[in-house]
N, C-alpha and C positions, 0 to 999 in steps of 0.2 A: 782172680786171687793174686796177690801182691806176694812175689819171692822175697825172699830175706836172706843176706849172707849169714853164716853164723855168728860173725864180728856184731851181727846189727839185732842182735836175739838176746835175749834171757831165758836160760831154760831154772823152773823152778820144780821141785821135787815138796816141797812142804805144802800140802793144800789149805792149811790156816794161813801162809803167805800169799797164798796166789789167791785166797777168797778177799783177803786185806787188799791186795790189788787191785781187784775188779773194784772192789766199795769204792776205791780211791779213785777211779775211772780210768781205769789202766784196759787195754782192750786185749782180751785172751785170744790170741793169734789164733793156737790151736793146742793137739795134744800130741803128744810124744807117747805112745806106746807098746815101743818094741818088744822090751822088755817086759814080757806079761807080769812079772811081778811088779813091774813099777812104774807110771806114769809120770812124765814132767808136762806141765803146765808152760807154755810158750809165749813169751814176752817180746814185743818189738821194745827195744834198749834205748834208751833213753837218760838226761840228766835227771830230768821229774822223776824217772823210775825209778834212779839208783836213790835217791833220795826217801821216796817213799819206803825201799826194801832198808837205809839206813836207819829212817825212823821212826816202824815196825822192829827190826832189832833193838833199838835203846828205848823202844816203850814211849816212844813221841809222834803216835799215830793215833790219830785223834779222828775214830771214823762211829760211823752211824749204824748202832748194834745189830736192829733189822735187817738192814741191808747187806750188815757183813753175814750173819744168818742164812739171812736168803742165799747168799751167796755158795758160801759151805754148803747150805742143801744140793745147789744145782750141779756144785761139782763132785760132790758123792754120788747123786747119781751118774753122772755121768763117768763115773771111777769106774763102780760097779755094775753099769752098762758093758763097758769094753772087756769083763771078765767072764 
């Protein structure tokens, strides 16, 4: 397993973002959670990355409905696994 400083990470809380991620092919490092109420989704940080989380915020993400689907399913379970 490859360590990551925190400088070199994305930590994300929004799971419609972090499933737009993965569709985008962004690779979900791991999961964050301490916090049993709340889960962050863990991003190696990146140019391509910040880009993609810029456009998903302005609605200039142009990704593959299925897949973003698929996506959201595997990380709900996986939410509601660690509860």
């Amino acid at each position: 397993m490859e360590y990551l400083k925190m400088e070199d990470i994305v930590e994300v809380k929004d799971l419609n973002l972090a499933a737009a991620l993965m569709t985008a092919s962004h690779k979900l490092e791991a999961f964050d959670d301490r916090n049993k109420n709340e889960v962050y989704f863990i991003f190696k940080n990146s140019m391509d990355l910040q880009e993609t989380i810029d456009n998903y915020w302005t609605g200039n993400l142009n990704l593959n409905i299925g897949f973003f689907q698929y996506n959201q399913k595997r990380l709900k379970e996986k939410v509601f696994s660690l509860k």
